[in-house]
C-alpha positions as CSV (number, residue, x, y, z in Angstrom):
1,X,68.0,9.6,-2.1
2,X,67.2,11.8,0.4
3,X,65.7,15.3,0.2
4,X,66.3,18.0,3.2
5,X,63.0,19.6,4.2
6,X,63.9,22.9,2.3
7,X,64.9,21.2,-1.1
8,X,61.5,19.6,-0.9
9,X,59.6,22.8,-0.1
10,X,61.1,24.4,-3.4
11,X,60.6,21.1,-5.2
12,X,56.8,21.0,-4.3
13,X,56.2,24.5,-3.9
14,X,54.8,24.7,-0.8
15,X,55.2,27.0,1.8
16,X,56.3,25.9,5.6
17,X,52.6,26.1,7.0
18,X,51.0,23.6,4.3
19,X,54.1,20.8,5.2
20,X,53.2,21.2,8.6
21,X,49.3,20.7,7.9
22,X,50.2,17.4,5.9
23,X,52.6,16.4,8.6
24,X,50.6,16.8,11.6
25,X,47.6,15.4,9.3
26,X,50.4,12.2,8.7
27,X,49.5,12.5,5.4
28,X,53.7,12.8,4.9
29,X,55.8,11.0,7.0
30,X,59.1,11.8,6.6
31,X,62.4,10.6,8.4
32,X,63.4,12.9,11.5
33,X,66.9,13.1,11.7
34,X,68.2,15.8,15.0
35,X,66.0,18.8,14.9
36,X,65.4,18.0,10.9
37,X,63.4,15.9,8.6
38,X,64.2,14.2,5.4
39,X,62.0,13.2,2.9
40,X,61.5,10.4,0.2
41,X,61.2,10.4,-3.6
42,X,58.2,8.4,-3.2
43,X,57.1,11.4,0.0
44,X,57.7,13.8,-3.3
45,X,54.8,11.6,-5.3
46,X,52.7,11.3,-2.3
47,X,53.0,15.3,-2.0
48,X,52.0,15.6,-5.8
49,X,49.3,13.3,-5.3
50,X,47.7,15.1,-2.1
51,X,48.3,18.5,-4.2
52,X,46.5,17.1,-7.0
53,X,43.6,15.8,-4.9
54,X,43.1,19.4,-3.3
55,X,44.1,22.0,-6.5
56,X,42.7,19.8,-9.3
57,X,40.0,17.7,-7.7
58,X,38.9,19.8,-5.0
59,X,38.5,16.9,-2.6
60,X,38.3,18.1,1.1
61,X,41.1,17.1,4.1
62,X,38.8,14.4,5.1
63,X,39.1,12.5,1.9
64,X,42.3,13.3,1.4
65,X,42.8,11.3,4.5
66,X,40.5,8.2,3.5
67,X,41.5,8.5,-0.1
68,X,45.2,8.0,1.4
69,X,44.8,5.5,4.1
70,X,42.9,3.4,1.0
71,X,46.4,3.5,-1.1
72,X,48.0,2.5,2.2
73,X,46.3,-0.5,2.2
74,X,46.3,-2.0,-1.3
75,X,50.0,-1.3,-1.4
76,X,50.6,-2.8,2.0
77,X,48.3,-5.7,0.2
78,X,50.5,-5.6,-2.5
79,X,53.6,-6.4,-0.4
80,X,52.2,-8.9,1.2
81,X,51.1,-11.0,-1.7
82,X,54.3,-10.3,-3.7
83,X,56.0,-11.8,-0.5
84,X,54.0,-15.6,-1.3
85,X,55.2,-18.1,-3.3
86,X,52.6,-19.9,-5.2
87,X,52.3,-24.0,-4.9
88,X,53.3,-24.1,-9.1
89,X,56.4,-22.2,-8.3
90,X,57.6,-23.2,-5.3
């Protein structure tokens, strides 16, 4: 399902400038669709995680970034490996 750029800034609670900040930071990186953008369910999880990191945590936009290119990775990592077959099952 998709989720218009408004629907997600009431979802999240954010206001416009913050969305920006974690767009241009490509923290989120939603569809653009015309002069729009749509978001994910899993962009709605990443945006609870990165509000969670900053509110609760108090980690700083630099980690924020690391800590999120890390997660990149091991599920990218994840994909790949779920993509093998392993020699006693193939």
């Amino acid at each position: 399902m998709m989720i218009s750029r408004s629907e997600f800034l009431v979802r999240m609670k954010l206001d416009d400038i913050t969305l920006d900040l974690w767009m241009v930071e490509e923290w989120l990186l939603p569809r653009r669709v015309e002069d729009d953008v749509l978001f994910t369910e899993a962009d709605l999880a990443r945006a609870q995680l990165i509000h969670d990191l900053q509110h609760d945590l108090g980690v700083n936009r630099e980690g924020i970034g690391i800590i999120l290119s890390l997660l990149d990775q091991v599920h990218g990592l994840r994909q790949a490996l779920a993509g093998k077959v392993h020699p006693a099952e193939g």
